[in-house]
SEMIPA-260721 format. One line per 8 residues: number of its first residue (from 1); for each residue x, z, y of N, C-alpha, C. Coordinates in pm, 1 decimal. Layout:
REM residues N
NUM = X:Z:Y:X:Z:Y:X:Z:Y; ...
//
This chain:
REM residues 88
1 = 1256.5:-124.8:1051.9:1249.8:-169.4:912.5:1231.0:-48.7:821.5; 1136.6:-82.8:715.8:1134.7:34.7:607.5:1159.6:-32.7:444.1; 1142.3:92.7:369.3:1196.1:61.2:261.8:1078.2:62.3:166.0; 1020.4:-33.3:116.4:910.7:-22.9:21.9:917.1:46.4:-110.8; 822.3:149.9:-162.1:865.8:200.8:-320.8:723.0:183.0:-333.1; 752.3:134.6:-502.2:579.0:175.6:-573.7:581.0:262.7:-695.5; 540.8:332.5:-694.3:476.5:408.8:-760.2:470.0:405.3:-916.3; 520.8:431.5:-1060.3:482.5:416.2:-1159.8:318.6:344.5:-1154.0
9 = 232.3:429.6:-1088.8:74.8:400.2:-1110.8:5.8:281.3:-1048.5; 116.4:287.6:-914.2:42.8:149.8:-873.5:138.9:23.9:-971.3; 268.6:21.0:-1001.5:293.0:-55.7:-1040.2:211.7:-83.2:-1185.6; 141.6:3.7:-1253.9:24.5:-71.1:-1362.5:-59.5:-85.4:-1308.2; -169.1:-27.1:-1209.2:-255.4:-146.4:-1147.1:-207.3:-254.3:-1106.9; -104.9:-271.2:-1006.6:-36.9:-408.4:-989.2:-58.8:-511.2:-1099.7; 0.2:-440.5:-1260.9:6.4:-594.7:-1311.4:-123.7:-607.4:-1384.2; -165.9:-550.5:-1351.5:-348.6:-559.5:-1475.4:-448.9:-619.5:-1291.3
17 = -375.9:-657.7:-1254.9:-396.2:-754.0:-1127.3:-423.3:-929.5:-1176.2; -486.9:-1004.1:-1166.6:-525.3:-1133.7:-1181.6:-354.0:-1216.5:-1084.7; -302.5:-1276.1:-1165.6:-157.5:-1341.0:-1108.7:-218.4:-1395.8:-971.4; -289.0:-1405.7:-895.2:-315.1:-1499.0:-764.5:-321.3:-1357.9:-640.6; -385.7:-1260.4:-701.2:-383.1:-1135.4:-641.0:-245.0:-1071.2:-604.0; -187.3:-1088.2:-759.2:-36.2:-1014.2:-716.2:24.3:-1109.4:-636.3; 27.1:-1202.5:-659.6:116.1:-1260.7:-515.1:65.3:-1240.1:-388.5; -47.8:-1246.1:-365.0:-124.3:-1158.3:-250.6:-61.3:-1019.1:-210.5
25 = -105.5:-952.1:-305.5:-56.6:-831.7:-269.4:163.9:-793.3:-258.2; 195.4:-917.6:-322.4:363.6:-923.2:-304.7:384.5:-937.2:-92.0; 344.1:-1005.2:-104.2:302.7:-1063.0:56.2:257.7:-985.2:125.3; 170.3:-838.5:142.3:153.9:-697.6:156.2:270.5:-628.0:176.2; 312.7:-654.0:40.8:464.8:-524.1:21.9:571.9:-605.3:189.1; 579.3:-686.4:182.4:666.4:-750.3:232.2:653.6:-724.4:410.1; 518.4:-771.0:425.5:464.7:-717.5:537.5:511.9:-550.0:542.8; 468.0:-451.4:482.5:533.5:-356.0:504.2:698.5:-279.2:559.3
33 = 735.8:-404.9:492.6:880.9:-362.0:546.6:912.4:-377.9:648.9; 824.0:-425.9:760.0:844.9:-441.2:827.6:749.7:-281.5:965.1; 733.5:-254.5:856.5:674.2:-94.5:955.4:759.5:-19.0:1058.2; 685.2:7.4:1171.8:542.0:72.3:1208.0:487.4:-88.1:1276.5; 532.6:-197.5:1295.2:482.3:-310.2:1364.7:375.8:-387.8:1253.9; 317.8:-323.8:1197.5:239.4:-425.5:1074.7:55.8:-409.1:1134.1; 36.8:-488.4:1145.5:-103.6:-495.6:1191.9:-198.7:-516.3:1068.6; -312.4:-445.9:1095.6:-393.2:-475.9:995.4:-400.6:-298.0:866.1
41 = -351.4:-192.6:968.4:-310.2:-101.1:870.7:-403.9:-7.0:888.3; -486.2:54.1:847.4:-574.2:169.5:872.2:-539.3:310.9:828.7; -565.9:412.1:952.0:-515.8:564.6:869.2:-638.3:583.7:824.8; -593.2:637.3:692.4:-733.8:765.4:634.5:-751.7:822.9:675.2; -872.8:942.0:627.1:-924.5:1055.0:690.0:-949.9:1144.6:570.4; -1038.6:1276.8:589.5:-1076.7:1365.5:486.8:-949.3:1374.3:390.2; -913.5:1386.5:244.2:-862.8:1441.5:193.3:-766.3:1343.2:175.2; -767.3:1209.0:194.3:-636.9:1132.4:202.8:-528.1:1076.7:360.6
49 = -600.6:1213.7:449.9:-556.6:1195.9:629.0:-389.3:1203.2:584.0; -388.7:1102.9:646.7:-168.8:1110.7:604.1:-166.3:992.8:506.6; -214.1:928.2:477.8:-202.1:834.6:415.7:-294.3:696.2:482.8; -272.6:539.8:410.3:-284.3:433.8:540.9:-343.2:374.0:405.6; -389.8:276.9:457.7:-409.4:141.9:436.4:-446.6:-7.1:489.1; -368.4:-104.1:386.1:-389.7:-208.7:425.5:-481.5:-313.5:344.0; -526.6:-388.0:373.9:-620.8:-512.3:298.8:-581.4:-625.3:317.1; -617.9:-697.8:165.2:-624.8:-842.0:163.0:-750.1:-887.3:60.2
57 = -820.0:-959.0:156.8:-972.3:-968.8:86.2:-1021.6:-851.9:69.2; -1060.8:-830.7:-97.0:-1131.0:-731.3:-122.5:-1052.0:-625.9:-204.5; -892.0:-617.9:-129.2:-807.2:-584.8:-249.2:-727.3:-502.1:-106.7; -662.1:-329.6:-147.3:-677.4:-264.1:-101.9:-484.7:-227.9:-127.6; -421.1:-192.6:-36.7:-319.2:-107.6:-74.1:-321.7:0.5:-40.0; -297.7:151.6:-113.8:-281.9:286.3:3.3:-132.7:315.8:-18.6; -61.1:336.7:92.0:27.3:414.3:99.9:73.9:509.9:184.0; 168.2:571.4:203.9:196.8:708.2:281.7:332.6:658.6:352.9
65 = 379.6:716.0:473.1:513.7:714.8:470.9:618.0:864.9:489.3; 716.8:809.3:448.3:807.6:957.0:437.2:927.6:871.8:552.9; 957.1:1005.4:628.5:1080.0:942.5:705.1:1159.8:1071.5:679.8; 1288.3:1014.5:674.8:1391.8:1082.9:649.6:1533.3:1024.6:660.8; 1619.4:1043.8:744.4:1712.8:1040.6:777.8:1685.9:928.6:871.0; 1750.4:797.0:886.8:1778.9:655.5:965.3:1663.1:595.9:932.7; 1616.1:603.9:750.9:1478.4:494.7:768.8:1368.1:572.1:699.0; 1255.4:454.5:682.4:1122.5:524.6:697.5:1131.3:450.2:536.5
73 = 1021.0:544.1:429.4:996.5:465.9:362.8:822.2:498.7:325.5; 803.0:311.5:289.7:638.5:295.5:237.7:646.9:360.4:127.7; 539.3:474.9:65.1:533.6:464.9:-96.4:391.9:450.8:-114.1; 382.1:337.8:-202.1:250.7:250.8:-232.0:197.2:377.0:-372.7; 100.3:397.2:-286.9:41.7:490.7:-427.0:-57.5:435.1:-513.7; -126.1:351.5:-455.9:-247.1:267.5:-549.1:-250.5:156.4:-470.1; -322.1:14.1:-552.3:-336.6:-111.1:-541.0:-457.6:-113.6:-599.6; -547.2:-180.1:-545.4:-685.4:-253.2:-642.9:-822.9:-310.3:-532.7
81 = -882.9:-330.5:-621.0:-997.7:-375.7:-540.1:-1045.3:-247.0:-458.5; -1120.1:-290.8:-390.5:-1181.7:-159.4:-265.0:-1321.9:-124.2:-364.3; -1327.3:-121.3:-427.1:-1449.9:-38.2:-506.1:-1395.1:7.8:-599.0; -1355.0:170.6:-600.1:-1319.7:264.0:-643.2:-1212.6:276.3:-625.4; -1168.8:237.5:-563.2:-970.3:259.4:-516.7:-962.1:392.0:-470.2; -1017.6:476.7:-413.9:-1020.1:595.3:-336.0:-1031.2:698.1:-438.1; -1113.9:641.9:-517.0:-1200.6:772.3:-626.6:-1076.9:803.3:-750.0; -1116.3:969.1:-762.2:-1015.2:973.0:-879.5:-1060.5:947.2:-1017.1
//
């Protein structure tokens, strides 16, 4: 089991999210807590290697994990559609 955190930044993409999405993506977070057993998770590469993601539709979560001490935790760094989610 892990401990989900988001991010100041993703939590304003989160809510500038269409309400049918965020519950989508609530259902994500949730799935997460349940890490490293979550299927559907992809590692990055190039300058975001160490960091993962997961999808729903066309809607993207990235996060990282930190382990430290007994548990692991998700920190959700960005949420959004997969066209331009990567880009700064």
């Amino acid at each position: 089991m892990a401990k989900v955190d988001i991010t100041p930044e993703a939590q304003r993409q989160f809510c500038d999210l269409p309400v049918v999405i965020q519950t989508r993506m609530d259902k994500v977070f949730a799935r997460l807590e349940r890490w490293p057993t979550v299927s559907g998770v992809k590692a990055l590469s190039g300058e975001l290697a160490g960091h993962y993601r997961i999808r729903t539709g066309d809607y993207r979560v990235q996060f990282r994990i930190v382990r430290g001490g007994t548990i692991e935790v998700v920190i959700v760094e960005n949420v959004g559609h997969r066209d331009g989610l990567y880009e700064d």
